[in-house]
C-alpha positions as CSV (number, residue, x, y, z in Angstrom):
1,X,-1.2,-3.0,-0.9
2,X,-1.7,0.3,-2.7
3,X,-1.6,4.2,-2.8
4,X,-1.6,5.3,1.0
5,X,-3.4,8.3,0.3
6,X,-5.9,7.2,-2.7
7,X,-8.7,4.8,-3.1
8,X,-10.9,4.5,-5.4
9,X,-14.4,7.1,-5.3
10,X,-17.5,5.9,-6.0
11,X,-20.4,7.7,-6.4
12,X,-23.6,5.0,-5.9
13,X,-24.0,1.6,-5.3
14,X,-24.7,0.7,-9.2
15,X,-20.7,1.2,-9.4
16,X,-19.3,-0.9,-6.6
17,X,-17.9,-3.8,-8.6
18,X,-18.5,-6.9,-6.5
19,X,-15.2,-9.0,-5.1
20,X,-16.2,-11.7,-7.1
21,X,-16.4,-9.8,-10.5
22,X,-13.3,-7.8,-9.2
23,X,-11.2,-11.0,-9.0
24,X,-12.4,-11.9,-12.8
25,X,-14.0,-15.2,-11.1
26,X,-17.6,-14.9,-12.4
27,X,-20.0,-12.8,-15.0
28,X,-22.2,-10.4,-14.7
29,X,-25.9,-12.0,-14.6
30,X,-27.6,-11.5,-17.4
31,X,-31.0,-13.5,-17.1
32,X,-29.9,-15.9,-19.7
33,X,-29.0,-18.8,-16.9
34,X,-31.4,-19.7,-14.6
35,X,-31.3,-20.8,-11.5
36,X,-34.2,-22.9,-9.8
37,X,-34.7,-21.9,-6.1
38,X,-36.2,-24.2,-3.4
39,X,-37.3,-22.9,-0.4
40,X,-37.0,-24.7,3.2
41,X,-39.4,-22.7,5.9
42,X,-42.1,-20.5,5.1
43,X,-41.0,-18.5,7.8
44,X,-40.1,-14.3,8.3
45,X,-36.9,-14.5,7.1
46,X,-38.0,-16.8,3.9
47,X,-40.6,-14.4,3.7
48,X,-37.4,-11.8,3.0
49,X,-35.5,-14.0,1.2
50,X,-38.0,-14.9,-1.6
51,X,-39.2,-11.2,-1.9
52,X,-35.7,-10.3,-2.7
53,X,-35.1,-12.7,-4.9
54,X,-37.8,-12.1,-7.6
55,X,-35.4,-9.1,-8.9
56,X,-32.3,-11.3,-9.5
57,X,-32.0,-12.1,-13.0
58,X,-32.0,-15.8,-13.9
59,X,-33.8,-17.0,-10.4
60,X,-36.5,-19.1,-10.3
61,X,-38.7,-19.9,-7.5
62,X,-39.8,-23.3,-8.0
63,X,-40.8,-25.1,-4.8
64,X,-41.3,-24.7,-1.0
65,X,-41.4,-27.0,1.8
66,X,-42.4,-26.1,6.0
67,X,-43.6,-28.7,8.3
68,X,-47.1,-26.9,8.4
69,X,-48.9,-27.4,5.0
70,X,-51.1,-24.6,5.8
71,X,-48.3,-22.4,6.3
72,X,-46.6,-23.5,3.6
73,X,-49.8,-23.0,1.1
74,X,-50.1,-19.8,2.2
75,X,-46.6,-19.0,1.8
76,X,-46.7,-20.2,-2.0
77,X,-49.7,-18.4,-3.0
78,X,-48.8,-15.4,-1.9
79,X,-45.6,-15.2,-3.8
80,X,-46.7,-17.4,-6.7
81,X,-44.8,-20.7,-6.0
82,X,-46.1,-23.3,-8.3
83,X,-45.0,-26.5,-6.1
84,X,-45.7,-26.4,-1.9
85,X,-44.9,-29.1,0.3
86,X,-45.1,-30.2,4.1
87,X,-42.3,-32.7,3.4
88,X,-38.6,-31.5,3.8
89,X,-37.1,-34.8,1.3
90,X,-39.8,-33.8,-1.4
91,X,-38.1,-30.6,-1.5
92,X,-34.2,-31.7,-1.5
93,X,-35.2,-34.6,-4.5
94,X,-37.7,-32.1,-6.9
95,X,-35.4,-32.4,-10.3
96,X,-36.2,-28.8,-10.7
97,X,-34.7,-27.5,-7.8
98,X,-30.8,-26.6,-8.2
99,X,-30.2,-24.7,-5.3
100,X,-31.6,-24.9,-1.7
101,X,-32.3,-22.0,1.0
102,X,-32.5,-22.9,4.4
103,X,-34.0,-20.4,6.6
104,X,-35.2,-23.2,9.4
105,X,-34.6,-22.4,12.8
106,X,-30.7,-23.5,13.7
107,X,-31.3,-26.7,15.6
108,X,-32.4,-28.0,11.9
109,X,-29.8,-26.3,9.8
110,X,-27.7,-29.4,9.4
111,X,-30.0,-32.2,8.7
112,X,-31.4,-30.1,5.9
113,X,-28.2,-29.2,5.1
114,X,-27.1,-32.5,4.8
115,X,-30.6,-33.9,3.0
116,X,-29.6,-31.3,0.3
117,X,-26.4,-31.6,-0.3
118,X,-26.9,-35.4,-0.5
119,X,-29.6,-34.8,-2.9
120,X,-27.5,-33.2,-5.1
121,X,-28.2,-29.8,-4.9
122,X,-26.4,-25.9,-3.4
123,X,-26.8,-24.6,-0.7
124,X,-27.4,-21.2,1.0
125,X,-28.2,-21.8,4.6
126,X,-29.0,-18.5,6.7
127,X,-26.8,-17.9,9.6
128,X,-25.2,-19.3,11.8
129,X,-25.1,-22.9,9.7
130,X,-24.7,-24.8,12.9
131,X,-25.0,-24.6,15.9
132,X,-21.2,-25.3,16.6
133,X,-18.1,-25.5,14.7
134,X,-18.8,-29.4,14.3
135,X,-21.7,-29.2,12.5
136,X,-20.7,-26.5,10.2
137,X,-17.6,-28.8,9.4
138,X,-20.1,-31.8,8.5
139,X,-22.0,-29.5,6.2
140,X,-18.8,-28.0,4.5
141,X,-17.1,-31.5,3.8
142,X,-20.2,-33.1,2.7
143,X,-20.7,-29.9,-0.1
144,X,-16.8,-30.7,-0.7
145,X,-18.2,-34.3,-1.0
146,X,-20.4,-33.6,-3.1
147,X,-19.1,-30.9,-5.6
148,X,-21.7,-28.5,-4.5
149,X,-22.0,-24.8,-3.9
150,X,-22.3,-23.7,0.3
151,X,-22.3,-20.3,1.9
152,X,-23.2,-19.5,5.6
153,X,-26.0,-16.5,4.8
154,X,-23.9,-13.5,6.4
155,X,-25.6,-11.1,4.1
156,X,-23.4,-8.6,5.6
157,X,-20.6,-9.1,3.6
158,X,-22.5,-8.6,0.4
159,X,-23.7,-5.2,0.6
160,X,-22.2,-2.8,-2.0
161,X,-21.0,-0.2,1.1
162,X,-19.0,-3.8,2.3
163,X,-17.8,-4.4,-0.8
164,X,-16.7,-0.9,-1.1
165,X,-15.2,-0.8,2.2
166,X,-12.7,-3.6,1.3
167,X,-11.7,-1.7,-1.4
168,X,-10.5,1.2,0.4
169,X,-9.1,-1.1,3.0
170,X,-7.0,-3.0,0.4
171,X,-5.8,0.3,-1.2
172,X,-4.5,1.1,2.5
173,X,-5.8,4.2,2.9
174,X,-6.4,4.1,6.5
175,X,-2.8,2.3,6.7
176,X,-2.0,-1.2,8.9
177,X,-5.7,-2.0,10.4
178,X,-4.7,-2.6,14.5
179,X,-7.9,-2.8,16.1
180,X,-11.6,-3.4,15.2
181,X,-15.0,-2.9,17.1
182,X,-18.1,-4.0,16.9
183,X,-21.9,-4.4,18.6
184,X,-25.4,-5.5,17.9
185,X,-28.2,-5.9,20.3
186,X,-31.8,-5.0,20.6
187,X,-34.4,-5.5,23.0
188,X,-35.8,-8.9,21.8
189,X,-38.8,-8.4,25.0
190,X,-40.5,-5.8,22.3
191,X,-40.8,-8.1,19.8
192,X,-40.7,-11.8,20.9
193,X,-42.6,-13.6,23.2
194,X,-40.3,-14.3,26.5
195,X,-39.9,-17.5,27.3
196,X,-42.0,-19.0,24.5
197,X,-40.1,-17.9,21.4
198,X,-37.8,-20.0,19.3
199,X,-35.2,-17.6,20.2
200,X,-35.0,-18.2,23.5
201,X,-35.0,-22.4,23.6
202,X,-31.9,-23.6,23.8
203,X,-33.1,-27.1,22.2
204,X,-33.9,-25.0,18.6
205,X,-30.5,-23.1,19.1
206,X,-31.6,-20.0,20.9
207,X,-29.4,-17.5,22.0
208,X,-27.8,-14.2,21.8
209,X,-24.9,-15.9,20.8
210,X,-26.1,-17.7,17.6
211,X,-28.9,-14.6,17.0
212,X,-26.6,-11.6,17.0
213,X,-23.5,-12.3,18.1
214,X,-22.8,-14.0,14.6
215,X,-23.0,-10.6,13.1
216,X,-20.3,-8.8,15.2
217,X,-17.7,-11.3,15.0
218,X,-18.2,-12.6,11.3
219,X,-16.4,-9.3,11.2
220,X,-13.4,-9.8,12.4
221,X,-12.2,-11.6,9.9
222,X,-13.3,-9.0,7.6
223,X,-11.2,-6.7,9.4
224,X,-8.2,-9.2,9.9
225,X,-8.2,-11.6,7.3
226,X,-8.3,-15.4,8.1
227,X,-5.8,-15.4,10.7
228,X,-6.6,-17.0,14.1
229,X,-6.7,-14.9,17.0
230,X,-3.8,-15.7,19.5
231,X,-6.5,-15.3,22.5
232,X,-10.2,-15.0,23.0
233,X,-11.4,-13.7,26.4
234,X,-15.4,-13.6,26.5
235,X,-17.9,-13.0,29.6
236,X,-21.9,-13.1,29.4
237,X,-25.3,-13.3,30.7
238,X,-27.1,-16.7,30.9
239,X,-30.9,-16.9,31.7
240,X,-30.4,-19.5,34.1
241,X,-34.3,-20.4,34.0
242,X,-34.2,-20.7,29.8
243,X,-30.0,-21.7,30.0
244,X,-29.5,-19.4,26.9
245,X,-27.0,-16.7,26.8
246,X,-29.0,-13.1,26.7
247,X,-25.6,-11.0,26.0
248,X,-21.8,-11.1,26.0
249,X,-18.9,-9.4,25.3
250,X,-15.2,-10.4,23.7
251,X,-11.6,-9.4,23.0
252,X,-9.7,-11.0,20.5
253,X,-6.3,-10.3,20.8
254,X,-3.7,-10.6,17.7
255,X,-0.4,-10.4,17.4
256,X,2.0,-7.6,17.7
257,X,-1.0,-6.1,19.9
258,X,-4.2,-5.8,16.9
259,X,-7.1,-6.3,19.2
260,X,-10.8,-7.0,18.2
261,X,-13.4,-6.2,20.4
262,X,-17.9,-7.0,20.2
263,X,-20.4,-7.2,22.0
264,X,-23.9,-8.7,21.3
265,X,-26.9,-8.5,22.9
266,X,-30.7,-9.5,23.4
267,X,-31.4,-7.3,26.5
268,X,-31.1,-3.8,24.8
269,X,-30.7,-1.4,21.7
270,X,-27.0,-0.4,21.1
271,X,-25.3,1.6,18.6
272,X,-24.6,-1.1,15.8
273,X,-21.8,0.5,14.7
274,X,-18.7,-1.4,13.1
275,X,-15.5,0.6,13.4
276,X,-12.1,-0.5,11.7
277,X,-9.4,1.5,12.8
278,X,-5.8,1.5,10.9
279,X,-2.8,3.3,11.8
280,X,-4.1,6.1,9.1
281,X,-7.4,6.8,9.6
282,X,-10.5,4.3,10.5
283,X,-13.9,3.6,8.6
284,X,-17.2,3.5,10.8
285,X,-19.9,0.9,9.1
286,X,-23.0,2.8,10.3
287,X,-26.3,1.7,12.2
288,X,-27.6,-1.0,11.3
289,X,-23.7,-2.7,10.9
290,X,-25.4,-5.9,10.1
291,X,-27.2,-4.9,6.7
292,X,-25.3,-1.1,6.2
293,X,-26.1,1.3,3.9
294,X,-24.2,4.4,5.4
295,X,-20.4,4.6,6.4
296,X,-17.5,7.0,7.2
297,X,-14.3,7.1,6.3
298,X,-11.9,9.2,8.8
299,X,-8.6,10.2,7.4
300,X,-5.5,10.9,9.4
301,X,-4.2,14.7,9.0
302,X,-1.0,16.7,10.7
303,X,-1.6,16.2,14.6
304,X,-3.6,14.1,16.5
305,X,-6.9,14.1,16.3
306,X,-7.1,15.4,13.2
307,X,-8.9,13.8,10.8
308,X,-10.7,14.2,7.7
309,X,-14.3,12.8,7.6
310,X,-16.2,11.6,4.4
311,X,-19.5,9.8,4.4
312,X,-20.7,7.7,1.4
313,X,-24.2,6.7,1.5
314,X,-25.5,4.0,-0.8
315,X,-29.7,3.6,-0.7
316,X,-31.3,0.1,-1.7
317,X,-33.1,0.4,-4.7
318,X,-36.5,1.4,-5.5
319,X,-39.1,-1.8,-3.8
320,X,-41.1,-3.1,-6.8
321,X,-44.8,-2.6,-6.4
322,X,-45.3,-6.1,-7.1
323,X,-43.2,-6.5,-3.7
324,X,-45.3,-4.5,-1.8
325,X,-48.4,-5.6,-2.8
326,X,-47.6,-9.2,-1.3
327,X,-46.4,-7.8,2.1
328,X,-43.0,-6.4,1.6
329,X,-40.7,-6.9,4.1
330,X,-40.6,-8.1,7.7
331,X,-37.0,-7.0,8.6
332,X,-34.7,-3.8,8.0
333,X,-33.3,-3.4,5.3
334,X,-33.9,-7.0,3.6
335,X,-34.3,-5.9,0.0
336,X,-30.6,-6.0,0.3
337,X,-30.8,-10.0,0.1
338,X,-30.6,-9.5,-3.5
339,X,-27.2,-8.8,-3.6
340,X,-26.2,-11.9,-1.8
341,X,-28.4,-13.8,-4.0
342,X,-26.7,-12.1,-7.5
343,X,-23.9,-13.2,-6.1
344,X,-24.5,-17.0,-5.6
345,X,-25.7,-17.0,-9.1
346,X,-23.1,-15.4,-10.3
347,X,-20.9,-18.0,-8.9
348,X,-22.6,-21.1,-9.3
349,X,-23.0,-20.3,-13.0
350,X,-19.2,-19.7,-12.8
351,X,-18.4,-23.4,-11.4
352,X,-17.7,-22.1,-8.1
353,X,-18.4,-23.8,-4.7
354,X,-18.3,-20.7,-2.4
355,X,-18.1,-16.9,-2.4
356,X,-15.1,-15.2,-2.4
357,X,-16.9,-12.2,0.2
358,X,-17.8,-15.0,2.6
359,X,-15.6,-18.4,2.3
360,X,-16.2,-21.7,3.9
361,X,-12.7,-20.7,5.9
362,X,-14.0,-17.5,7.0
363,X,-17.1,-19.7,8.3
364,X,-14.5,-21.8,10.3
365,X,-13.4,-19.3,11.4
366,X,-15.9,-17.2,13.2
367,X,-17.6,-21.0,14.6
368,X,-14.0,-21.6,16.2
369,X,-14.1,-18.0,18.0
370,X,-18.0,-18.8,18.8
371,X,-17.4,-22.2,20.5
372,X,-14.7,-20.2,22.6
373,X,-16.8,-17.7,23.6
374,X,-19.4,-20.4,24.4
375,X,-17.4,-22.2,26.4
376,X,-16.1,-19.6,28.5
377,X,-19.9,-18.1,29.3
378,X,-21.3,-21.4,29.7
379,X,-18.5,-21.9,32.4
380,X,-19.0,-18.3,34.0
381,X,-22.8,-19.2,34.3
382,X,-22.6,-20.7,38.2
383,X,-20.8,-17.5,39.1
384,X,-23.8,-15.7,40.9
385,X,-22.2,-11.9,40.8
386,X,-22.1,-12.6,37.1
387,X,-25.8,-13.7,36.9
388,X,-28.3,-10.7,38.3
389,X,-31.7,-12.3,38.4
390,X,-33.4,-9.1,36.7
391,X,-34.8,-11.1,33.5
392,X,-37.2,-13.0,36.2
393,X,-39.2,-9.6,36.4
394,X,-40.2,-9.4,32.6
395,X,-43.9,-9.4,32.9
396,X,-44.2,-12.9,31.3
């Protein structure tokens, strides 16, 4: 590993050196090589996407497709896309298209997945891919297929306090890492219509689950490396009116006793906090855990409970004017899509076909532990002291 008691400091963001430049796999971007982006949805989260993008060096908007043409025309002239379309196969066949983000709702992830990679072209899909394990599979062997570039969105992993983080956890500062915890849930009610929104339909892959449980368990393989969990044990909340989960909770244990626990929810606001805790010391990833610019490192001293706590802060960068002036952003924090995007860049110009923060395996991964936990709510759900009717008094 390396020095028990060092790691390296750094001082801002600007310094973090990305895992992918770390491991000497890519280049730094320096606007030279383009890459042509085309957009699938015209959505909030495309809305995010595109408005980060327009900082990366080398990317090029070129096209955009939603099934609404006047959504999709309003989308393109407001961020100056010179080619809109209401058909999905224009899109995925435009020879000046190289890469393709999906930011659909889940239920369509994998046919436009597939349309795209079939056409020829990358993709970034947001998160999750599918809306099981099987259909991330289909999308990962077809890019394998096809000798093209896929990564599952978990913008998490990209953020320079992330990549910092596994730094200090593969210096082992905070020793053997035994146990892991981590949560996000808001209350969806406040901001999405209930029953009517997309994120409560099962058919379009609604779901605490596949919303926000994704974020929470994509890291435990951050925390443990690839390495299965020997058992997942997972209980939750269905909506039996809608038949979506609305929250859950899991244990994954490992062995020699290294335990992992989340919960996820759409019912209520809770900490977000990531915590990895190593025989040494333990980092917390502070709120919002999902898209962090804040964390703590706590390092073991003589007696227990001792520890020595030091916080490293890392602010996004300034927002462009330009940004601002055509809307900004819808969701917290989403200027850091940038560094996600630099890094696709950086490794499709490389010849790469994934990114080393966030690998295909690592997507297996956290789908496997999904479809367990899946299974096991979905099979809780007749169980009526695990099912309080309370949702059925949300003024509608």
């Amino acid at each position: 590993m390396g020095d028990t008691s060092l790691f390296p400091v750094i001082e801002s963001a600007q310094d973090v050196i990305p895992l992918d430049l770390r491991l000497g796999l890519t280049r730094p971007l320096d606007g030279n090589q383009i890459l042509r982006w085309g957009i699938c949805g015209a959505g909030r989260v495309c809305n995010d996407w595109v408005q980060s993008l327009k900082v990366v060096p080398g990317a090029r908007i070129t096209s955009v497709a939603a099934r609404d043409p006047n959504r999709a025309s309003k989308f393109a002239k407001l961020h100056g896309i010179p080619h809109v379309s209401n058909d999905y196969a224009e899109l995925m066949h435009r020879s000046d298209v190289d890469i393709i983000y999906i930011g659909t709702v889940q239920s369509e992830h994998l046919a436009h997945a597939l349309l795209a990679l079939e056409s020829g072209k990358h993709v970034l899909v947001e998160k999750p891919a599918g809306c099981n394990r099987d259909e991330l599979k289909t999308m990962i062997e077809t890019a394998k297929q096809h000798n093209r570039f896929f990564l599952e969105g978990v913008w998490t992993r990209f953020f320079p306090i992330v990549e910092y983080i596994r730094q200090i956890l593969e210096s082992n500062a905070i020793g053997s890492i035994v146990a892991m915890q981590s949560d996000f849930g808001f209350n969806s009610f406040e901001q999405e219509e209930y029953p009517s929104s997309p994120m409560y339909d099962k058919s379009l892959g609604g779901g605490a689950l596949l919303y926000v449980g994704v974020y929470p368990i994509s890291m435990i393989p951050f925390a443990f490396g690839n390495e299965k969990p020997c058992q997942v044990l997972a209980t939750g909340y269905f909506d039996q009116k809608l038949q979506v989960d609305m929250n859950g909770a899991i244990s994954a244990m490992y062995k020699d006793g290294r335990i992992a626990t989340v919960m996820y929810g759409l019912t209520g606001e809770t900490a977000e906090e990531t915590t990895v805790v190593g025989s040494k010391g333990r980092i917390v990833i502070h709120t919002p855990a999902h898209c962090p610019l804040r964390m703590t490192v706590f390092r073991k001293k003589d007696g227990r409970g001792n520890v020595e706590p030091q916080t490293y802060e890392f602010p996004l960068p300034a927002i462009p004017q330009s940004v601002n002036e055509t809307g900004g952003f819808v969701y917290p924090n989403s200027f850091g899509f940038q560094f996600e995007a630099a890094a696709v860049q950086r490794c499709i110009f490389a010849g790469l076909t994934e990114c080393p923060q966030y690998t295909t395996d690592d997507s297996l991964l956290v789908a496997e532990i999904m479809e367990s936990v899946r299974d096991q709510v979905t099979a809780r759900q007749e169980e009526e002291h695990c099912n309080p009717h309370y949702l059925s008094e949300v003024p509608l």
